[in-house]
Backbone as numpy.savetxt, mean C-alpha at the origin, in Angstrom:
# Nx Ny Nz CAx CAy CAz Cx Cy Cz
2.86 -29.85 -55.28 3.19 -30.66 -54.15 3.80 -29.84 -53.01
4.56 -28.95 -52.91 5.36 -28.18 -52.06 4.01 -27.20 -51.99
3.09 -26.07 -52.24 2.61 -25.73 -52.32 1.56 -25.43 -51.34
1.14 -26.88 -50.47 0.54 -26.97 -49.22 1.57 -26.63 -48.21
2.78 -27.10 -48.51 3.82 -27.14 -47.32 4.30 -25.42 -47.29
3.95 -24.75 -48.37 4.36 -23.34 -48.16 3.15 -22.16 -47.71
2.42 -23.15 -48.07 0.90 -22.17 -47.54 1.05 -22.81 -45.33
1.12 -23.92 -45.38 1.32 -24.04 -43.81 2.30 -23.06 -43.42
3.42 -23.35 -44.09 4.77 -22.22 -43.26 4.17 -20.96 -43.34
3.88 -20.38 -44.34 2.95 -19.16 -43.96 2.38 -18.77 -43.32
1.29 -19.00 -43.02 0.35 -19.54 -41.93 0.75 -19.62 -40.77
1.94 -20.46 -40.16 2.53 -20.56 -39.25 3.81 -19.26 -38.85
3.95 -18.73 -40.17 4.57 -17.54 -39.52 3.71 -16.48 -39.25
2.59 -15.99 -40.07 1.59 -14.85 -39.30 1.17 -15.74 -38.09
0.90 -16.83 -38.05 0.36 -16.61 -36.66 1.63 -15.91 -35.59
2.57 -16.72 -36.11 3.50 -16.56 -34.96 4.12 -15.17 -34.68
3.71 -14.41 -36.19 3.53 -13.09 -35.96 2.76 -12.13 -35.40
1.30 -12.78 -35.27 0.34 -12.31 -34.27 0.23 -12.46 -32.95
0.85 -13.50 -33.06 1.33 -14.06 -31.20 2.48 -13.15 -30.65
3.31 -12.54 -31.22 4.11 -11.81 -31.05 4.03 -10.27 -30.67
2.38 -9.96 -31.43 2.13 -8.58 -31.60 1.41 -8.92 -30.02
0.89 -9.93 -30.08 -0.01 -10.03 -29.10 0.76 -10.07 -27.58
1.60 -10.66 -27.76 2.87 -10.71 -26.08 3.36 -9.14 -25.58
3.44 -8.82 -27.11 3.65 -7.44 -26.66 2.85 -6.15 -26.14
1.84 -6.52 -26.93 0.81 -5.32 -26.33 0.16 -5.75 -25.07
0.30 -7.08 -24.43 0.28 -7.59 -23.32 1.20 -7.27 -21.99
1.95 -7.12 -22.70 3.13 -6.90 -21.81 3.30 -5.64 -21.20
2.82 -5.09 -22.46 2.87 -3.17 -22.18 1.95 -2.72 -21.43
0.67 -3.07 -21.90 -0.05 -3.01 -21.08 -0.26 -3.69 -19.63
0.43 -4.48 -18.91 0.75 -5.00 -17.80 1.55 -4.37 -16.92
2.28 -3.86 -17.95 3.24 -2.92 -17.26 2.86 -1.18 -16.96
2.28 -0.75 -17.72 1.17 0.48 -17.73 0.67 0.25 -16.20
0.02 -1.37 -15.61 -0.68 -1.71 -15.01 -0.21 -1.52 -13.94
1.45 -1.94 -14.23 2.23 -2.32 -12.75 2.48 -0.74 -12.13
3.40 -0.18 -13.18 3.34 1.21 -12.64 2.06 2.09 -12.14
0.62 1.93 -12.69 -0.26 3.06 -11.84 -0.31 2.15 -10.26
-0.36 0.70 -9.95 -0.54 0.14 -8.73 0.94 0.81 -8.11
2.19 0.72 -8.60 3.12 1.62 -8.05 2.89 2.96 -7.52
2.78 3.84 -7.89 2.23 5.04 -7.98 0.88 4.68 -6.85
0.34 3.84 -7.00 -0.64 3.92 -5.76 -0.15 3.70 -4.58
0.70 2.48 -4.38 1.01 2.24 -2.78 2.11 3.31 -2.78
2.69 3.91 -3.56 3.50 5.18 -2.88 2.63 6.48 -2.31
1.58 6.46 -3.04 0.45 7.33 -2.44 -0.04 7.03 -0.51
-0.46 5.36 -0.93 -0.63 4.40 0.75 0.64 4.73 1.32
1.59 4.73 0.76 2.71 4.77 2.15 2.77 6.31 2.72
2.22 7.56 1.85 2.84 8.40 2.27 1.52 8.75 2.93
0.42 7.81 3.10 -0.87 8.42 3.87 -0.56 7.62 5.25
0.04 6.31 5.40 0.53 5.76 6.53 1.25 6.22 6.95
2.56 7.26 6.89 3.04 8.03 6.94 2.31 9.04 7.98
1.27 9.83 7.16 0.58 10.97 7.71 -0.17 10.30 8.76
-0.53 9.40 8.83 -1.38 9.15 9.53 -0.91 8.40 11.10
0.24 7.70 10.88 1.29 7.33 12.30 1.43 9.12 12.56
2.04 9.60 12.15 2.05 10.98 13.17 1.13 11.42 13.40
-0.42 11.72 12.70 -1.53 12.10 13.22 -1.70 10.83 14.79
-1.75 9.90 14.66 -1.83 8.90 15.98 -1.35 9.31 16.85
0.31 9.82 16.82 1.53 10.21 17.56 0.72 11.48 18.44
0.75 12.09 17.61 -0.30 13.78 18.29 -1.25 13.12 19.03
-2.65 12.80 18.13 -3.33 12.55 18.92 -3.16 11.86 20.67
-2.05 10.68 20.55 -1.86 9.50 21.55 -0.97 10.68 22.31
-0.31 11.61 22.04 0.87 12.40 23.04 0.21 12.64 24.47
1.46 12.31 25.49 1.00 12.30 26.65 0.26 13.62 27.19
1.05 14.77 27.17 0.44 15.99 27.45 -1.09 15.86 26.92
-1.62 15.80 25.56 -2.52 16.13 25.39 -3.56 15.31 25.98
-3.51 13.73 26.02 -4.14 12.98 27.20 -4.36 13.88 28.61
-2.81 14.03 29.22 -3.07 14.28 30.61 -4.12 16.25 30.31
-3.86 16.60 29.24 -4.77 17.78 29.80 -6.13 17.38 29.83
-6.80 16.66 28.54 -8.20 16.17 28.40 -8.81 15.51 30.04
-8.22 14.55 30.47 -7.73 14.63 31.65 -8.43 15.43 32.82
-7.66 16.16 32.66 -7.60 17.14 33.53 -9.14 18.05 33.21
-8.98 18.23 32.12 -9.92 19.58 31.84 -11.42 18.59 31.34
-11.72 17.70 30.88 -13.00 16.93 30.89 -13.37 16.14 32.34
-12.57 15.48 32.50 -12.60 14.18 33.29 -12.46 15.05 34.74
-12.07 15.85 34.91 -11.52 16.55 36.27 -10.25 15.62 37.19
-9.29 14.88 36.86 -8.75 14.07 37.07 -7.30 14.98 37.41
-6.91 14.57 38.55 -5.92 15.00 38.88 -4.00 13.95 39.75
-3.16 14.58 39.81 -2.36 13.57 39.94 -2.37 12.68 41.61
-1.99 11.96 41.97 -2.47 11.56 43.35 -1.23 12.62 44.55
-1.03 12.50 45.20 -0.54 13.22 46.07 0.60 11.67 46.51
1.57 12.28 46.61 2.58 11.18 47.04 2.20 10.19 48.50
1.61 10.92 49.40 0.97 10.30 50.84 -0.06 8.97 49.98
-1.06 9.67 48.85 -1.70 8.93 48.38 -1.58 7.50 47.46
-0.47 7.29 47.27 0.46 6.32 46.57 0.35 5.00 47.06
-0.32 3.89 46.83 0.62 2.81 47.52 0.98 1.45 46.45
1.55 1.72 47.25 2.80 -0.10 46.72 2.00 -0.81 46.67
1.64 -1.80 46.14 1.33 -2.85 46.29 2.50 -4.62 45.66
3.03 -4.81 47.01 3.51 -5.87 46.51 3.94 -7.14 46.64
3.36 -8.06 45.67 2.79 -9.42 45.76 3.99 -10.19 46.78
């Protein structure tokens, strides 16, 4: 009579022992997961990084005003040449 009731509890403890194995190797592996995506956006930040100062250079005024100058033939206006305009 007890016999069914000890084969269920059994039963109910491997599972609950497999559910256990199972949370865990879940977990670990999630976390394996979390850290390489870590490790990645620290990679993204330090290329956003490189890459705002590559902008910085590129966008710097000097190097505009020489391109400027030396493609475009563009030169500054002459102060006589200046005018106000105002509304």
């Amino acid at each position: 009579m007890r016999t069914p009731l000890y084969v269920g509890l059994f039963l109910a403890l491997v599972a609950s022992g497999i559910g256990t194995i199972y949370t865990q190797h879940l977990h670990r592996k999630l976390f394996v997961d979390l850290n390489a995506l870590v490790l990645e956006r620290d990679a993204m930040e330090d290329e956003w990084g490189r890459l705002l100062l590559e902008r910085a250079v590129w966008a710097g005024r000097g190097r505009i005003e020489h391109i400027a100058r030396e493609r475009l033939g563009l030169e500054l206006p002459a102060v006589a040449d200046i005018v106000l305009v105002i509304p």
